[in-house]
C-alpha positions as CSV (number, residue, x, y, z in Angstrom):
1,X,-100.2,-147.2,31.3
2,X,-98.1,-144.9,33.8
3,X,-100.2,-142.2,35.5
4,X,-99.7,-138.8,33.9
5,X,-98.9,-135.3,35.7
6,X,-100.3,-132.4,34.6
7,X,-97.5,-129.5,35.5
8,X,-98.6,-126.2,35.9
9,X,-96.5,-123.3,33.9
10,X,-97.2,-119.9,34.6
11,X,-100.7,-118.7,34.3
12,X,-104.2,-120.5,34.2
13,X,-103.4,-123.7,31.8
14,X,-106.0,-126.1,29.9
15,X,-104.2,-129.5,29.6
16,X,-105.0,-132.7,27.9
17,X,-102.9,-135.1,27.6
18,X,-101.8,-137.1,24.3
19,X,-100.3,-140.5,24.5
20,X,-98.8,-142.2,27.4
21,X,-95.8,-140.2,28.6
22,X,-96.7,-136.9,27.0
23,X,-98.1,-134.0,28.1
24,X,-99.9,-131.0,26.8
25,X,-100.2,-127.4,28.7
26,X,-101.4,-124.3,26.6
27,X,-100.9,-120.8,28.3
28,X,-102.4,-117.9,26.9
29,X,-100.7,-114.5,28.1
30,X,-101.3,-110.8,26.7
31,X,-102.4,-111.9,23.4
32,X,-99.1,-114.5,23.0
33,X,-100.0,-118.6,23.4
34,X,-97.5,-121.1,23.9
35,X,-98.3,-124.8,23.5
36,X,-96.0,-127.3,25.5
37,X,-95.9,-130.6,24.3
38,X,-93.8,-132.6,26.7
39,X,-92.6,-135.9,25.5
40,X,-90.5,-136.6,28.5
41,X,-91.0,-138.5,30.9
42,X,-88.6,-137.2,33.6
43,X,-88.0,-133.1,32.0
44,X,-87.4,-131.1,35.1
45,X,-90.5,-129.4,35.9
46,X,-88.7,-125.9,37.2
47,X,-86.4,-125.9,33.9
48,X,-89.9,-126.4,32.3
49,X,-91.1,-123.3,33.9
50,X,-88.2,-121.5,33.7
51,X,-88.5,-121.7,29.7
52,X,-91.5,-120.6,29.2
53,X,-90.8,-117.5,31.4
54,X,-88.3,-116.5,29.0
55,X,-90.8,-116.9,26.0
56,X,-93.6,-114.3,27.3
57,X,-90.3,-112.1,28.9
58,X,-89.2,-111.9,25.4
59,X,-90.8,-113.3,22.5
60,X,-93.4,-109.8,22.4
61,X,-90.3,-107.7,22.3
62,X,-89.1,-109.5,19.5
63,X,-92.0,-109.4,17.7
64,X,-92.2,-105.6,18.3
65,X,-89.1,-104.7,17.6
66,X,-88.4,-106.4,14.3
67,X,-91.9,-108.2,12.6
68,X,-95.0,-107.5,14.3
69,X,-96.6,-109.9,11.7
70,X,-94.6,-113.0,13.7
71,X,-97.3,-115.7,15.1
72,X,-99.0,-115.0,18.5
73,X,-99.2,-118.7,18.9
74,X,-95.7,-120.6,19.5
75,X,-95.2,-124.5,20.2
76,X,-92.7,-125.9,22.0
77,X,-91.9,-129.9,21.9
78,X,-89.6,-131.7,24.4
79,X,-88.5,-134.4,22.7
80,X,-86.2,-137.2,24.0
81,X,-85.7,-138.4,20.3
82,X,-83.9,-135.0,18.8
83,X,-80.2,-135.2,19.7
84,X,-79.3,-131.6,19.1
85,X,-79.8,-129.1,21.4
86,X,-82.6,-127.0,19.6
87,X,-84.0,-126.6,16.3
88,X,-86.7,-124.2,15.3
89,X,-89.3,-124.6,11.9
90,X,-92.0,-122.4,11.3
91,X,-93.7,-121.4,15.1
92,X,-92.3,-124.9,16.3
93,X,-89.2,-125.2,18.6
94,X,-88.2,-128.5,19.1
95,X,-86.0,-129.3,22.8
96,X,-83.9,-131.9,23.6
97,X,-84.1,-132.8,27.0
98,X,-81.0,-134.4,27.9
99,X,-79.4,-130.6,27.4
100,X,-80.7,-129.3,30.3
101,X,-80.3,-132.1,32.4
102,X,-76.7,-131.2,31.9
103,X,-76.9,-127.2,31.6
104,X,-80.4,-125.9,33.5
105,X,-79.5,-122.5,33.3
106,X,-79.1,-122.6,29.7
107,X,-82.2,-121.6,29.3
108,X,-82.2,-118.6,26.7
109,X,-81.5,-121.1,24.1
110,X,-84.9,-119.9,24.0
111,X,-84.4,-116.2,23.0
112,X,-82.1,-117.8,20.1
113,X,-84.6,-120.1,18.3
114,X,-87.7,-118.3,19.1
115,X,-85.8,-114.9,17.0
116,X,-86.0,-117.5,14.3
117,X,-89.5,-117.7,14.2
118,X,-89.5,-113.8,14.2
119,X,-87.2,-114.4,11.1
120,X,-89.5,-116.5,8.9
121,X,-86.9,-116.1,6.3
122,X,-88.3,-118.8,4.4
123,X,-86.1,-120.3,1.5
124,X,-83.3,-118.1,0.8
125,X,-80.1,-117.9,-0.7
126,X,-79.1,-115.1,1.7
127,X,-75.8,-116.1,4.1
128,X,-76.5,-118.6,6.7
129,X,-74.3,-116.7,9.1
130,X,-76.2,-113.8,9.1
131,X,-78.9,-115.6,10.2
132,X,-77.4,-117.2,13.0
133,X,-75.2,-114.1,14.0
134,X,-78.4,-112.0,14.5
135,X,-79.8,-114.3,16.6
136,X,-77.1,-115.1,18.5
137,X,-77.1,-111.2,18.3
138,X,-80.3,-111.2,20.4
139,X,-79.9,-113.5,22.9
140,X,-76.8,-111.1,23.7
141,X,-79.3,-108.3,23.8
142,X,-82.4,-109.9,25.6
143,X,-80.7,-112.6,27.0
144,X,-82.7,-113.3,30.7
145,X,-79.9,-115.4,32.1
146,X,-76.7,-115.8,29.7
147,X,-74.0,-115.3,32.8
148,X,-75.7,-117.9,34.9
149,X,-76.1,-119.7,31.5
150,X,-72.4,-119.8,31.1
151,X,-73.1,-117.8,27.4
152,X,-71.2,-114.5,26.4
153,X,-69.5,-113.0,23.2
154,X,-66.0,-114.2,22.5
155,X,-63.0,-112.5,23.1
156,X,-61.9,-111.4,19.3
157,X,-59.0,-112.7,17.5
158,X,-57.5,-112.5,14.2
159,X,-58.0,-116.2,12.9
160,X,-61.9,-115.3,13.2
161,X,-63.8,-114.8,10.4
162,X,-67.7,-112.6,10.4
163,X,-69.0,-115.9,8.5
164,X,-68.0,-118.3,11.6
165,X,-71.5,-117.3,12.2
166,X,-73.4,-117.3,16.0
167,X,-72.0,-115.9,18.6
168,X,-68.5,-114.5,16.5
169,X,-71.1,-112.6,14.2
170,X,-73.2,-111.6,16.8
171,X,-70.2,-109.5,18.1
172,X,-69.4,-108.2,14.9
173,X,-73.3,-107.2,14.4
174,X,-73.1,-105.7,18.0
175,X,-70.0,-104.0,17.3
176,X,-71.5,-102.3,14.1
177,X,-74.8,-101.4,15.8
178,X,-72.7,-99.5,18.3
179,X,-70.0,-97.7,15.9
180,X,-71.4,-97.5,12.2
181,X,-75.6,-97.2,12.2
182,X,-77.3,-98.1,15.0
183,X,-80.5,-99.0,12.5
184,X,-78.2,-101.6,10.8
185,X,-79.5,-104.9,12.4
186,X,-83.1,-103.8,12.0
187,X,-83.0,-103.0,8.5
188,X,-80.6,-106.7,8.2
189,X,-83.1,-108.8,9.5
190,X,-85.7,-106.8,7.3
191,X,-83.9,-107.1,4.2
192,X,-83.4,-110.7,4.7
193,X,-86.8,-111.4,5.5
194,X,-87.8,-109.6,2.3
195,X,-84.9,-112.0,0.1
196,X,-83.1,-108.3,-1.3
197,X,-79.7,-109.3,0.4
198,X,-76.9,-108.7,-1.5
199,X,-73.1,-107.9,-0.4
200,X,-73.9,-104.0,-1.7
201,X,-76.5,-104.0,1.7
202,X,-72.9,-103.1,4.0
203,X,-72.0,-100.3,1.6
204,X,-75.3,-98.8,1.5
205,X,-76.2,-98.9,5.2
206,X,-72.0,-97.9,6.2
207,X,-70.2,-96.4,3.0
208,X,-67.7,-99.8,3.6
209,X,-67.4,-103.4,2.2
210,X,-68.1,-106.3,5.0
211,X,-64.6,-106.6,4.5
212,X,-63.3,-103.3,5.1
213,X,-65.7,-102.9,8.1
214,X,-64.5,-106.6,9.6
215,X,-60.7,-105.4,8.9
216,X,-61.4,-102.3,11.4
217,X,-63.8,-104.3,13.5
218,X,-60.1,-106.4,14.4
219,X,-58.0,-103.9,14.6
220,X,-60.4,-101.8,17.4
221,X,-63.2,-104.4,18.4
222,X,-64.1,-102.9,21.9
223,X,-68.1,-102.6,22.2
């Protein structure tokens, strides 16, 4: 059996370990807990850190900002097996570690998946794009590290479509919070949380279709 590490995160941790090769740490900050369940046997210990900085930095805000009835306890699994870059279910994000061997500053990944636990959407036949688009829209907001992450909003064109979803929506959403009701995203992610989406939603919250706001959106898209 190989010897195990225990590595520290950020405040006072209680570790156990699970199998051979993994690794549990649990930190308990301002009322928030995030459980690390490291299934790698070489995850870089800094990137490690670095991700879990971002979780207390902005998982409360979240949670504040748009459902304060979100978990206060998160998990967060490193996984070699998962060959995507992230996926969230429920309070559990899973990490593929090969991702950040190859892009360590990348690390607000985090602020994506964990505004999908914030979400808890549940089953619904609302738009996937919308759900990707506003949190794409909030790593652009309370993103830690996008520049040194090599992540920003795309430059707009006219083959682009608001259901391209991530970070094309998210500009479209940020683009309507600034010119049409700054509320909009808020009441969005509250509508589809409560499954009353419908396409009416845009005309109640702007007087326009999606489509007539997305045609002006093109022709005068500046933040």
């Amino acid at each position: 059996m190989r010897n195990l590490i225990l590595i520290p995160l950020i405040s006072t941790l209680t570790c156990n370990c699970l199998t051979a090769g993994e690794i549990k740490d649990s930190t308990v900050k301002d009322g928030y807990t995030l459980v690390v369940i490291d299934k790698s046997p070489d995850f870089d210990k800094n990137t490690k850190t670095k991700l879990c900085e971002v979780f207390f930095q902005v998982y409360p805000q979240l949670v504040n900002r748009f459902n304060k009835n979100s978990t206060k306890k998160v998990v967060f699994v490193i996984d070699p097996e998962y060959k995507g870059v992230a996926a969230t279910f429920r309070g559990r994000v899973v990490f593929c570690p090969d991702w950040f061997k190859s892009n360590p500053e990348d690390i607000d990944v985090v602020t994506h998946e964990v505004m999908h636990i914030v979400q808890n959407y549940g089953r619904t036949d609302a738009p996937g794009w919308i759900t990707e688009g506003i949190a794409d829209y909030v790593r652009y907001k309370y993103g830690v590290a996008n520049e040194k992450g090599n992540w920003r909003l795309p430059e707009v064109s006219q083959s682009q479509s608001y259901t391209n979803s991530y970070r094309i929506t998210a500009r479209f959403f940020a683009w309507l919070e600034n010119h049409k009701n700054k509320n909009l995203i808020d009441k969005l992610d509250e509508t589809m949380r409560n499954h009353k989406y419908s396409d009416s939603f845009w005309k109640d919250m702007t007087s326009k279709t999606i489509d007539e706001l997305w045609k002006e959106y093109l022709i005068s898209p500046t933040l």
